[in-house]
C-alpha positions in Angstrom: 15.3 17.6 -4.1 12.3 20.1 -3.1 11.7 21.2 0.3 8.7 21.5 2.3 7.4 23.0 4.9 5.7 20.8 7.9 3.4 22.6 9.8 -0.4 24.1 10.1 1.3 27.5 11.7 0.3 30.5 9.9 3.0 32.2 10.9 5.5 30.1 10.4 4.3 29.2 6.4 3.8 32.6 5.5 7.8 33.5 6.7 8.6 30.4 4.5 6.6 31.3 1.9 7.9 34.7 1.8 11.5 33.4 1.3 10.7 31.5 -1.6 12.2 28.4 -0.8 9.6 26.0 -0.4 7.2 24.5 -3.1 4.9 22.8 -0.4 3.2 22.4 2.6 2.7 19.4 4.2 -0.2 19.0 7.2 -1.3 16.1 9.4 -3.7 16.1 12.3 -1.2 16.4 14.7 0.2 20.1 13.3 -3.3 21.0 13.4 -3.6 20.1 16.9 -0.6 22.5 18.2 -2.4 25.2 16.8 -5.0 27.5 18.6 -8.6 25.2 18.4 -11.4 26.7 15.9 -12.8 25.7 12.6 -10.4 23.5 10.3 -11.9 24.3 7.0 -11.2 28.2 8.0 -7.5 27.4 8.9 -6.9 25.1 5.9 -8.7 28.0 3.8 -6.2 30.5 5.5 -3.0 28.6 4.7 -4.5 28.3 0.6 -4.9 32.1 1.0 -1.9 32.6 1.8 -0.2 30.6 -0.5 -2.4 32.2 -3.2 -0.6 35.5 -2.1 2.6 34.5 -1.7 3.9 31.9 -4.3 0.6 30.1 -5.9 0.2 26.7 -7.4 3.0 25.2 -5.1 2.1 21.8 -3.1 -0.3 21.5 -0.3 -1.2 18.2 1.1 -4.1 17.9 3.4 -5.2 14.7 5.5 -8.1 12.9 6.3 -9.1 11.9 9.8 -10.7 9.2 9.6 -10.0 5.1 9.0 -13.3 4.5 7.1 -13.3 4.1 3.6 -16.6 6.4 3.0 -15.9 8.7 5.4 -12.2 9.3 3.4 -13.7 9.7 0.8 -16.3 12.2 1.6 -13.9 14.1 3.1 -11.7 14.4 0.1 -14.4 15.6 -1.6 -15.0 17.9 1.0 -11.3 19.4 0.8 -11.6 20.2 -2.9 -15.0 21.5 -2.7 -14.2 24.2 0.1 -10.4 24.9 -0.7 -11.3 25.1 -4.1 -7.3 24.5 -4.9 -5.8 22.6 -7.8 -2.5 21.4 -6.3 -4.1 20.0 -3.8 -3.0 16.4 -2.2 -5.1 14.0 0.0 -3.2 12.4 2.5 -4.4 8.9 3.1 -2.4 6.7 5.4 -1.2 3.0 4.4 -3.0 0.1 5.2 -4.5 -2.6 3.2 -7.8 -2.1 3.2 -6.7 2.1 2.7 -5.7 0.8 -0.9 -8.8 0.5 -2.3 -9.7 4.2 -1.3 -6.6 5.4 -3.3 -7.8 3.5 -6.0 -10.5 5.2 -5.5 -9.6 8.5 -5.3 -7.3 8.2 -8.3 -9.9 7.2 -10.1 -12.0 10.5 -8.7 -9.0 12.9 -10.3 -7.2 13.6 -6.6 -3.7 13.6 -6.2 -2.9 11.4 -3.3 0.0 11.6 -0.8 -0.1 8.3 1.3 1.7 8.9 4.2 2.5 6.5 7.1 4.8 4.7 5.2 7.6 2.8 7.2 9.1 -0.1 4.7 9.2 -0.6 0.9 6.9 -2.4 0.6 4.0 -0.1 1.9 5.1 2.4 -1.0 5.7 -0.1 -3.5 1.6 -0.8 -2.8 0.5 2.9 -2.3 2.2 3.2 -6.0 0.6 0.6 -7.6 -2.6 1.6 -6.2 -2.2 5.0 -7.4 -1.0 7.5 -5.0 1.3 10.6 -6.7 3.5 10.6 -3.6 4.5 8.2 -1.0 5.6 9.5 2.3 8.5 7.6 4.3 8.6 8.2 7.8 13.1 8.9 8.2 13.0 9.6 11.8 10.3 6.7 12.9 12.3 4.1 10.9 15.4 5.0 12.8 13.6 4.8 16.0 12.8 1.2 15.4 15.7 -0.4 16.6 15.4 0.1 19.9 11.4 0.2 19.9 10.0 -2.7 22.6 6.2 -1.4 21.8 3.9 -3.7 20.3 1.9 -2.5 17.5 -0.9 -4.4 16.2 0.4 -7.9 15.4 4.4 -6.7 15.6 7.2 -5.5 17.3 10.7 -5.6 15.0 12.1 -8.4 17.1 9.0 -10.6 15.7 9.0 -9.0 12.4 11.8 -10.1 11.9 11.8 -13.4 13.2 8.5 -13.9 10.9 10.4 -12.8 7.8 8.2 -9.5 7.4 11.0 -7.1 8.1 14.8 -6.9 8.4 17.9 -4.9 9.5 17.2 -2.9 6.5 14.0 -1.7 7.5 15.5 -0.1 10.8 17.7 2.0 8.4 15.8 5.2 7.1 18.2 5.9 4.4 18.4 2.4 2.8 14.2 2.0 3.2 14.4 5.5 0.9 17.2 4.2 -1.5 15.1 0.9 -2.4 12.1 2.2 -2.5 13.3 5.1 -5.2 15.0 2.3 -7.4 12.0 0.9 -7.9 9.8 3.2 -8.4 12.3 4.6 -10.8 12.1 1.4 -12.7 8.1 0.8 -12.4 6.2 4.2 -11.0 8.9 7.2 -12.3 5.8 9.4 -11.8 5.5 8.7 -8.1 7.8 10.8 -5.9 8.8 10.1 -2.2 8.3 12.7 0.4 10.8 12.0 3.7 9.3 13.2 6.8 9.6 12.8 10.3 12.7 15.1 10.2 14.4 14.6 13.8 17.9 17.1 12.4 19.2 18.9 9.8 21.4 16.3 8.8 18.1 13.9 7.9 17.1 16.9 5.3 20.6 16.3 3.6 20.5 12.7 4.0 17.0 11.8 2.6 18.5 13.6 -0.4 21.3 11.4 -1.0 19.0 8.4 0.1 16.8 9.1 -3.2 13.9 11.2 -1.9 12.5 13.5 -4.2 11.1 15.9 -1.3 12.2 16.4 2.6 9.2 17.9 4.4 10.9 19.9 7.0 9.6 21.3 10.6 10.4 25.3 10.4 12.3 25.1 13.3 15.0 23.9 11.2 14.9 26.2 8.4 17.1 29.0 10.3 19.9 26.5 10.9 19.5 25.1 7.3 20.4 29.0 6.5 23.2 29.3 8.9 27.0 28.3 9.4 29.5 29.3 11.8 32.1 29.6 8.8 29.6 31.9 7.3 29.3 34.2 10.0 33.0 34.4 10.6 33.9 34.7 6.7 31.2 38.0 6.7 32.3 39.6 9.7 36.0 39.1 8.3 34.6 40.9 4.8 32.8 44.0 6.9 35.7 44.5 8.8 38.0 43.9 6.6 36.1 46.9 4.0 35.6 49.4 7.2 38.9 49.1 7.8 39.8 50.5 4.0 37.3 52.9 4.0 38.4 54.7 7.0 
């Protein structure tokens, strides 16, 4: 399992980076938008540059921000022209009429990251339509239990009763699991990426569950790092060797 790092905070990549222990960065509109307003080309270009100093050629998925099909593809275009980056990763979201751009795309040389997915069968499409990584959305899944919204055509309650979803699609781990046996059996080039971390436990989890990659928030990174059994086990060694020496 690789980790990630998800965010669009300088700060916060460059301390990961400098570690060592991540071989990607994931980014989405939203990260972007918790970060101080100015030009995006000149932040993406700043997160390249700094993966360029630190550890280069890792991961680095950007996305689009738009739902036409032109426009996504212009702006992929766009993204290698300026980053000028080889592991670069488009991020297109799933939807049906999206497949045709990651045909597309594929087609153009990119690497594409769909992301949005929620069920197997979203990544079972975004696979067979070309994308290099699927993204499954752990913590959304789990929230959809007890999700009244409507959504387009849907809530779970008639998803289910339509025969378009089941229990098993509430259950982050088992969406993972299934959807990594078959790509495993059909698309073995196509990795999943679990994001939507909520806990550290989802990191460890979505590796059991089959996913290839956890994207992980920063905030989580120090507790990833950290254990009370630790701490108490190196005190006891200090200690225990200032106590000799003196």
């Amino acid at each position: 399992m690789k980790l990630f790092a998800d965010t669009a905070n300088l700060t916060d990549i460059e301390s990961a980076l400098k570690k060592g222990f991540i071989q990607g960065i994931t980014t989405n509109p939203s990260l972007l938008a918790k970060e101080p307003k100015g030009n995006f080309e000149s932040h993406i270009g700043q997160i390249v540059e700094l993966i360029k100093a630190h550890k280069n050629g890792i991961h680095l998925s950007v996305e689009v921000f738009s739902r036409n099909l032109d426009e996504i593809r212009r702006q992929a275009n766009h993204f290698r022209d300026v980053l000028n980056y080889k592991q670069l990763s488009i991020k297109v979201q799933i939807g049906l009429e999206e497949l045709e751009v990651i045909r597309k795309l594929k087609e153009d040389g990119f690497s594409v990251n769909c992301t949005c997915c929620m069920s197997v069968n979203q990544a079972i499409m975004a696979a067979s339509s070309g994308a290099r990584y699927v993204s499954i959305f752990w913590g959304r899944i789990r929230d959809i239990p007890s999700d009244t919204s409507m959504y387009g055509f849907y809530g779970f309650k008639q998803a289910k009763d339509e025969g378009v979803l089941d229990t098993l699609d509430a259950d982050p781990a088992k969406v993972v699991s299934m959807t990594r046996a078959l790509l495993d059996k059909s698309y073995p080039g196509v990795e999943i990426i679990a994001g939507s971390i909520r806990k550290s436990t989802d990191i460890r989890d979505a590796g059991f569950a089959g996913a290839h990659i956890v994207t992980v928030p920063p905030k989580f990174f120090p507790q990833m790092a950290q254990h009370f059994k630790t701490d108490e086990v190196v005190e006891q060694f200090l200690n225990d060797f200032k106590k000799w020496l003196t």
